[in-house]
ROGUKE-64544 format. One record per residue (C-alpha): x, y, z; residue in three letters. Coordinates in Angstrom, 3 decimals, always signed. Each point is the difference from the previous one (the first is absolute). Example, Ala and Ser with C-alpha at 12.3 -4.5 7.8 and 13.67 -1.06 7.14 Angstrom:
<nodes>
c1, c2, c3, rest
+12.300, -4.500, +7.800, Ala
+1.370, +3.440, -0.660, Ser
</nodes>
This chain:
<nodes>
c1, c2, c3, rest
-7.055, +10.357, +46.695, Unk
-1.530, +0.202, +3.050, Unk
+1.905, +2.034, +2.586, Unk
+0.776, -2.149, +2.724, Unk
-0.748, +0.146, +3.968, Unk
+3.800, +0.097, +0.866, Unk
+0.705, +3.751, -0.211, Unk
+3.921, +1.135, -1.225, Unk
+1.217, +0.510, +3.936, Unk
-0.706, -3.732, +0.602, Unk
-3.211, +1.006, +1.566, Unk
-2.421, -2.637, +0.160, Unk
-3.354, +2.222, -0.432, Unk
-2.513, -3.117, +0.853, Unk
+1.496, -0.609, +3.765, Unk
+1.721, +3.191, +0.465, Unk
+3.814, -1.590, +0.079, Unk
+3.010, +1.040, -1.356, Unk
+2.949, -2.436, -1.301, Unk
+3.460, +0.610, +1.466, Unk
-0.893, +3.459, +1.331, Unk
+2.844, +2.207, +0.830, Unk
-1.827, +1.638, +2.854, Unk
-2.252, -1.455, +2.961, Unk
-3.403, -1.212, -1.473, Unk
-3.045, -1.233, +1.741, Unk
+0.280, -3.202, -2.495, Unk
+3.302, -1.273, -1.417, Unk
+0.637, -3.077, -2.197, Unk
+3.851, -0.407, +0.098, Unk
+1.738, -1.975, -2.779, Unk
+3.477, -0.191, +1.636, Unk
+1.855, +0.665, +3.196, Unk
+2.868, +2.780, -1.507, Unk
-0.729, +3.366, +1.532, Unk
-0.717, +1.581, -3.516, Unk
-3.545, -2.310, +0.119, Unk
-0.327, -0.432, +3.158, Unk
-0.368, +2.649, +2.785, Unk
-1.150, -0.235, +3.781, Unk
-2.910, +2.127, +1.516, Unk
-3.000, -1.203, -2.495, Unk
-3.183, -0.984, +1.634, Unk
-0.402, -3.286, -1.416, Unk
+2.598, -2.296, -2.164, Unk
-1.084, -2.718, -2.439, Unk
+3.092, -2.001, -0.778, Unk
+1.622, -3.591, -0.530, Unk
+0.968, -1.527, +3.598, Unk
+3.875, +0.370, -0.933, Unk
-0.275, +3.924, -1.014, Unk
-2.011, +0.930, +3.361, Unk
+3.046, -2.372, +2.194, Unk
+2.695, +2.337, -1.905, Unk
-2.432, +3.075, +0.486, Unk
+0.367, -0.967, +3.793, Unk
+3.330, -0.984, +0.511, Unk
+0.934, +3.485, -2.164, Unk
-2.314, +2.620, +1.904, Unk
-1.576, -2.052, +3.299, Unk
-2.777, -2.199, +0.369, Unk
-2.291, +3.512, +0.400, Unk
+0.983, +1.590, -3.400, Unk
-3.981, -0.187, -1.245, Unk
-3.149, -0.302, +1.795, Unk
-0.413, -3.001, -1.309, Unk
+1.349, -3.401, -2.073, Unk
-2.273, -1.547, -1.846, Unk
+2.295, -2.763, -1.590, Unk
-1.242, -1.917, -3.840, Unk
+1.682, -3.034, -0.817, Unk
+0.881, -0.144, -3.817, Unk
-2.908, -0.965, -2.613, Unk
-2.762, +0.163, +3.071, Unk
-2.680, +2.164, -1.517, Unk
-1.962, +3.026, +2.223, Unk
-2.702, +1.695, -0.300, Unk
+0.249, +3.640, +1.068, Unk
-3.420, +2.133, -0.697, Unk
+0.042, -1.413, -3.378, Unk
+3.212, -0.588, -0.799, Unk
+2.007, -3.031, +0.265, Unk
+3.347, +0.041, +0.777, Unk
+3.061, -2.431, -1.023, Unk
+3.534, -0.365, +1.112, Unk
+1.905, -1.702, -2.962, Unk
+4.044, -0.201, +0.617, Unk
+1.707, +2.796, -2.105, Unk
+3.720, -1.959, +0.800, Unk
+1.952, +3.264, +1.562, Unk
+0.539, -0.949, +3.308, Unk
-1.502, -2.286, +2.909, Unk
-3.775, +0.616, +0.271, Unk
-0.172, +2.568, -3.278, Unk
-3.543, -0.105, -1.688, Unk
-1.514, +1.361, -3.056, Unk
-3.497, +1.240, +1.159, Unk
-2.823, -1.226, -2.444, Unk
-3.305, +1.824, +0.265, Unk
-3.109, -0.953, -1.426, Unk
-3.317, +1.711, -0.326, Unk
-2.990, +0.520, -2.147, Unk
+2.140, -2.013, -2.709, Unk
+3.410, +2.313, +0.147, Unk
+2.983, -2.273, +1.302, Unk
+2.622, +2.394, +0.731, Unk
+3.513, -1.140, +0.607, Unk
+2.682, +2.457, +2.211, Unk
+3.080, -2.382, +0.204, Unk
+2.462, +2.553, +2.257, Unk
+3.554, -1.506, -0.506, Unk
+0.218, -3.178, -1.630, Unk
+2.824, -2.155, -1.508, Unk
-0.647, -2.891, -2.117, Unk
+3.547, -2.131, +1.349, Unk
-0.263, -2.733, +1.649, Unk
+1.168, +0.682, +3.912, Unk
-0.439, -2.186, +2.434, Unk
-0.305, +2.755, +2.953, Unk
-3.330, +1.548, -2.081, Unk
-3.087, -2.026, -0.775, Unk
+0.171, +0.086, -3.826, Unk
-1.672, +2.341, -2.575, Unk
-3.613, -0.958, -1.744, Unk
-1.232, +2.406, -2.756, Unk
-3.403, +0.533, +0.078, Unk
-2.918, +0.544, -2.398, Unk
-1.662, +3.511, +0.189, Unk
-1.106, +2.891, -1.893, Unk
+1.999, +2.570, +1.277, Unk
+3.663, -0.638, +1.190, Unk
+1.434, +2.530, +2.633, Unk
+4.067, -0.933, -0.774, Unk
+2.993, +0.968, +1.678, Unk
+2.572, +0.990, -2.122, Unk
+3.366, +0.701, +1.319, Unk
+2.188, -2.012, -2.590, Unk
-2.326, +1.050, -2.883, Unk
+2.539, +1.238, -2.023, Unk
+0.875, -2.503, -2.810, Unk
+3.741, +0.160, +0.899, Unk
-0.627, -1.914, +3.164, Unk
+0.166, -3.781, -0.697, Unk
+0.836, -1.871, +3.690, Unk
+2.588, -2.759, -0.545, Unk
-0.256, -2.965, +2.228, Unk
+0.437, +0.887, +3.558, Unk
+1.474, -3.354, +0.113, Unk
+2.640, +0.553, -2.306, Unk
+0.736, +3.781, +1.849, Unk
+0.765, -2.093, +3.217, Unk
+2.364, -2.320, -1.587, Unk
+2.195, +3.672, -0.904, Unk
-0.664, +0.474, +3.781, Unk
+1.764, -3.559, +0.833, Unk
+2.650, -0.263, -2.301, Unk
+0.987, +4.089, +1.503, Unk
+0.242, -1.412, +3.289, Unk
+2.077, -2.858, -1.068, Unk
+2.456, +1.919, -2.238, Unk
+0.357, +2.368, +3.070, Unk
+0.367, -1.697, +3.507, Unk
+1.544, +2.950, +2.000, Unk
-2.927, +2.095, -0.831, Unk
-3.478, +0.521, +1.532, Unk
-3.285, -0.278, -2.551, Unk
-2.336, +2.413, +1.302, Unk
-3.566, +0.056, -1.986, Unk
-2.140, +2.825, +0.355, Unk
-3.556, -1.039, -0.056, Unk
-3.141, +1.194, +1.341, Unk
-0.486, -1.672, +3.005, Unk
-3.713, -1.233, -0.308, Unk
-0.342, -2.059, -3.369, Unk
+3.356, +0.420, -1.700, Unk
+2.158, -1.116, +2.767, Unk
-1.776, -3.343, +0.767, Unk
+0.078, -0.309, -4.058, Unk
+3.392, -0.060, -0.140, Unk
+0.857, -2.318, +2.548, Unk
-2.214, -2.530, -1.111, Unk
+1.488, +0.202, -3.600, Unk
+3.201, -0.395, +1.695, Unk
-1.330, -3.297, +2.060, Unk
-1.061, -1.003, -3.368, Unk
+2.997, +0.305, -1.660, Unk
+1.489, -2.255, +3.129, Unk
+1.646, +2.590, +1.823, Unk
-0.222, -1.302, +3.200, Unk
+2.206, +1.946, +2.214, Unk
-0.945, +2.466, +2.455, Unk
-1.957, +3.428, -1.309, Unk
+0.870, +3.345, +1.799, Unk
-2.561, +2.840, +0.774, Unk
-0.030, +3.290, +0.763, Unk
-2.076, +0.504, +2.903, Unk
-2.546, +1.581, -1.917, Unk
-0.650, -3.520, -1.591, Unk
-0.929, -1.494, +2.775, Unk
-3.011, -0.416, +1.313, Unk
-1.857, -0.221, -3.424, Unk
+2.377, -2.789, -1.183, Unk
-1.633, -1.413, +3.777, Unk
-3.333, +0.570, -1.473, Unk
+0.625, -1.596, -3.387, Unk
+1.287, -3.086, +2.142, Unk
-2.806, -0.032, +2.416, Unk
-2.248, +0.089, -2.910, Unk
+1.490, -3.391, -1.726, Unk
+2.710, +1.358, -2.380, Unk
+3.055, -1.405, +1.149, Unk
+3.411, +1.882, -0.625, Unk
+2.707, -2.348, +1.652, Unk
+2.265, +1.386, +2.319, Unk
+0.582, +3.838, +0.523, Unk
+1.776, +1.711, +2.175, Unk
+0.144, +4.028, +1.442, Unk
+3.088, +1.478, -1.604, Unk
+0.903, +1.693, +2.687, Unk
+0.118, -3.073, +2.096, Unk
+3.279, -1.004, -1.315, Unk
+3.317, +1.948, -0.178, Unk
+0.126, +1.766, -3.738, Unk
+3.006, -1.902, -1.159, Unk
-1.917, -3.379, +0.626, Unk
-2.584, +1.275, -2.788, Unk
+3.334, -0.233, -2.777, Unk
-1.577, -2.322, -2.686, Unk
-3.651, +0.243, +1.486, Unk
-3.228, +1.715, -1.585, Unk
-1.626, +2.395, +1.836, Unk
-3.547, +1.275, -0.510, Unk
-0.645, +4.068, +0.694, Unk
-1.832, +2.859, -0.604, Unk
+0.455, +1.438, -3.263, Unk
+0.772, +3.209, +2.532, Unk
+2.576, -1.799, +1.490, Unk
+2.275, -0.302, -3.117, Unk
+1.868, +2.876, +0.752, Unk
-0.176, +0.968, +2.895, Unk
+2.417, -0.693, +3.046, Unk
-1.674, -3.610, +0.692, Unk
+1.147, -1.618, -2.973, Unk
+3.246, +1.453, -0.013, Unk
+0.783, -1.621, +3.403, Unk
+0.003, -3.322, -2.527, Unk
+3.201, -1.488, -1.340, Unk
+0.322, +1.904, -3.290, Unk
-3.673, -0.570, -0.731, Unk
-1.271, -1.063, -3.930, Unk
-3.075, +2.514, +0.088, Unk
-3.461, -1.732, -1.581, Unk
-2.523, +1.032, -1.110, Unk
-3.289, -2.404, -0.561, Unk
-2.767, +2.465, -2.197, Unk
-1.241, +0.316, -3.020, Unk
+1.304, +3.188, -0.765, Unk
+3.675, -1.462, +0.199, Unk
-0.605, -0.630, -3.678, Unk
+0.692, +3.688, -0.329, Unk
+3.967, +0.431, +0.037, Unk
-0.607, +3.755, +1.192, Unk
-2.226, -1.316, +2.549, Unk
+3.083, -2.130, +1.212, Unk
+2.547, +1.787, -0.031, Unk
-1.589, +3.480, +2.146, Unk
-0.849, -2.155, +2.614, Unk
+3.787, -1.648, -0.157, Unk
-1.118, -3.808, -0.575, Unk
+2.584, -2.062, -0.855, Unk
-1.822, -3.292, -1.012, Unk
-3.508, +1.138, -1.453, Unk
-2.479, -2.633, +0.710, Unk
-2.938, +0.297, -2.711, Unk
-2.947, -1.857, +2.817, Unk
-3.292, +2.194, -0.543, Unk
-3.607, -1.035, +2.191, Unk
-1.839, +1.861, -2.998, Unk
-1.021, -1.347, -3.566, Unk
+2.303, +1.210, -2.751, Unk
-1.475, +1.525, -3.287, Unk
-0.711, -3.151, -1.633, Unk
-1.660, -1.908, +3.102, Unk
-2.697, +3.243, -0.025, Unk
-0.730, -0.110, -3.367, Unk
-0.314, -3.875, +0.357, Unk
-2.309, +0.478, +3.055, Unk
-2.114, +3.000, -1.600, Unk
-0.814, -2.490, -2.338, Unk
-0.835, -2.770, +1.578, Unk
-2.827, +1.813, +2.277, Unk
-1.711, +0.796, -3.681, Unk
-0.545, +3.469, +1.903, Unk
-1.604, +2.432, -2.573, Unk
+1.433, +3.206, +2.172, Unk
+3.190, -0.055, +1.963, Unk
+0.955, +2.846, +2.455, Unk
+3.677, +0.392, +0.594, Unk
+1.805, +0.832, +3.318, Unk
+3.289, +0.329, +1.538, Unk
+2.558, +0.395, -2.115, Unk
+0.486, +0.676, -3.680, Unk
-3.651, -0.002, -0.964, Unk
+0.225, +2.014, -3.508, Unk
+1.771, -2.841, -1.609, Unk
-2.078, -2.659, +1.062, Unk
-3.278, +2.159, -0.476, Unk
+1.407, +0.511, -4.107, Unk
+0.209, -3.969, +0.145, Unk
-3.220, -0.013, +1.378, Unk
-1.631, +1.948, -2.239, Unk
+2.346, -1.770, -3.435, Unk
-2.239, -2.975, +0.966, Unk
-3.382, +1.817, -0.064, Unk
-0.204, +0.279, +3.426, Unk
-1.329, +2.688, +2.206, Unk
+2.910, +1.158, +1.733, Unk
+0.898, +3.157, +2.339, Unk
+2.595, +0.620, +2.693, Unk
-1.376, +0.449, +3.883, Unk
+3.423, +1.906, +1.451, Unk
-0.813, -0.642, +3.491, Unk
+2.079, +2.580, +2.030, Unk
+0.194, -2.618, +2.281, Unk
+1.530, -2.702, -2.011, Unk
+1.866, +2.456, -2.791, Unk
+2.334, +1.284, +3.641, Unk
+1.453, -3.531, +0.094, Unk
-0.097, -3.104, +1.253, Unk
+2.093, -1.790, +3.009, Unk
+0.304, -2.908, -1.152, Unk
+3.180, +1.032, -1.833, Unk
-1.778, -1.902, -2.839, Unk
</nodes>
């Protein structure tokens, strides 16, 4: 097999660019605004008009030299290499980067999810030869139940217990906006409370066309007021001194790992909400074969698995561990 022009660092050789680089660059394509992919202080930045707004509102409008902003499935031509945004579903303005040249279509996806979520332009698998996949559920173990169904638990908590306070620790930039709008979808149409650190991207969401309904700043009202109410925070906030101001808060937890009881339980969650932005083990081996990729490079997360799955099916397989990525995520996944 030919050895292809994307080296294992994400380097682009041909136009001398890195993918998500983890320290300043001269030339970065970005997939996704968390901090583990995307970092200030690179020379240029090649990214989807929603991930360079959250790049902005996150680190100032100065954080690179320069934006150079793609729209999804518009095609360019860098020194030989064309370039594609396709949407990888994580969160607002997240893109799998397709690269062609001299016949080699190379797929990186960063973060994906394969859910449908109205606050992320949906997921499209791809065609190429090699596949560059994330794999932080890749453990077989991990099989996502339907958010949908996980917020339902949330409602019927809050209706069983009136005195109390639901606080729900998401991330604040893709989870948290996630959650509310399953919660608008499942017709909750009170008020939503925030943590101050929820703010201004739940602003940007809005100002960007997802609506949310009405939310408030939790610390605009007296604490007993927020008896029977859902608050969104931090998952930081959980335990510290914030939440306990609450009337004998329910602690939340929206994530993935919540499937893990252990998981649960050391961080003192109460009502474990399974809602994960990444694809579980059986939508990557469902999207590794649907790009017909003949190798596969695994990243973030439990690679070896997914590598021996890889390589069951004849594939060419290997693990990347990319110190970057293998130090954790923010999104709280």
């Amino acid at each position: 097999m030919v050895e292809p022009f994307l080296h294992r660092n994400l380097y682009v050789a041909p136009i001398d660019a890195f993918i998500d680089p983890p320290r300043p660059q001269a030339r970065a394509i970005v997939t996704h605004g968390h901090a583990d992919h995307a970092r200030p202080g690179h020379g240029t930045v090649l990214a989807t008009p929603d991930t360079i707004a959250i790049m902005q509102a996150r680190y100032g409008e100065e954080c690179a030299g320069r934006f150079e902003p793609l729209d999804y499935h518009v095609p360019l031509l860098v020194d030989g290499v064309t370039i594609t945004l396709i949407p990888a579903g994580h969160i607002l303005g997240s893109a799998q980067v397709l690269l062609e040249y001299e016949g080699q279509r190379i797929v990186v996806t960063g973060d994906y999810k394969r859910l449908p979520d109205r606050t992320a332009q949906p997921f499209e698998p791809v065609a190429c030869d090699l596949l560059v996949t994330e794999a932080t559920f890749g453990l077989p173990v991990f099989q996502h139940p339907d958010p949908a169904l996980e917020v339902a638990r949330l409602l019927r908590s809050v209706a069983a217990f009136p005195a109390r306070a639901h606080v729900v620790g998401c991330y604040p930039l893709g989870k948290a906006q996630r959650v509310i709008a399953l919660l608008r979808a499942a017709g909750y149409e009170a008020p939503i409370y925030l943590h101050g650190a929820m703010l201004a991207l739940c602003a940007l969401y809005e100002a960007r066309g997802i609506g949310l309904g009405e939310l408030c700043h939790a610390l605009d009202v007296p604490a007993g007021e927020l008896a029977g109410q859902i608050v969104i925070a931090p998952p930081s906030a959980l335990r510290d001194r914030w939440s306990r101001r609450l009337p004998d808060p329910v602690l939340c937890m929206a994530s993935g790992w919540m499937s893990i009881k252990q998981r649960a339980r050391q961080r003192g969650v109460e009502l474990p909400l399974v809602i994960s932005d990444h694809a579980d083990w059986n939508e990557l081996r469902q999207t590794i074969a649907e790009t017909g990729a003949g190798r596969i490079w695994v990243t973030h997360g439990a690679e070896e698995a997914l590598v021996h799955h890889c390589r069951q099916q004849g594939l060419e397989a290997e693990p990347l561990a990319l110190q970057a990525y293998e130090d954790g995520g923010e999104d709280e996944d």
